[in-house]
N, C-alpha and C positions, 0 to 999 in steps of 0.2 A: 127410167121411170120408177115412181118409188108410192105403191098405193097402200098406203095403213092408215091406221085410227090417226095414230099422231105419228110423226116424227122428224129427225136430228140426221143433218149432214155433215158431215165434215171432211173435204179431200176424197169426195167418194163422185165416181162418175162412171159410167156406160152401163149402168146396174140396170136389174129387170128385180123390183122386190114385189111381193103380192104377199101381204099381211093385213088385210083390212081387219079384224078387229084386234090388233095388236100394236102398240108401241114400238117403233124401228129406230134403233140409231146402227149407222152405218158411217163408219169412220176409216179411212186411209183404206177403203177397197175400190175394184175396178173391174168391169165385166165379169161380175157375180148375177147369180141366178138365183132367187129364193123363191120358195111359193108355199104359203102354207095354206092348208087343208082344214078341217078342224079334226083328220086321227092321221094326219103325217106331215113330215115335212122336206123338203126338197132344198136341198143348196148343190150349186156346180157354177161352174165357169157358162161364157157362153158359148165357150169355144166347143164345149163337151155336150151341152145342149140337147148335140143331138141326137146321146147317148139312153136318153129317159127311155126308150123302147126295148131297152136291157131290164130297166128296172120292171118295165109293164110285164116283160116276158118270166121274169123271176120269181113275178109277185102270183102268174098266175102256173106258173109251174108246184109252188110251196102251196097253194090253194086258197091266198088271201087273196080270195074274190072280193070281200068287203073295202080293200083300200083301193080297188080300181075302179 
């Protein structure tokens, strides 16, 4: 699934992109993970996925409450 303003495929398949007011080409990848936010941005596998609760727990250990 691949949700943005606009974009370009090329030999790209099993992806999860979330860019909606962004421009996406995505060329020669394969179960990728992106998501963007408008103050961060996220890329991983989808294999790792289901690693973001590292990130969450990081973000709130360093005290960036604002990106969670």
């Amino acid at each position: 699934m691949l949700e943005a303003a606009d974009s370009y495929t090329e030999n790209a398949a099993l992806n999860y992109v979330f860019a909606p007011k962004r421009f996406v080409a995505a060329i020669g990848v394969r179960n990728v993970v992106v998501v963007e936010t408008d103050d961060a941005l996220l890329i991983t596998t989808r294999q790792h996925a289901q690693d973001v609760g590292k990130v969450v727990r990081w973000l709130q250990e360093k005290g960036k409450k604002a990106l969670l």
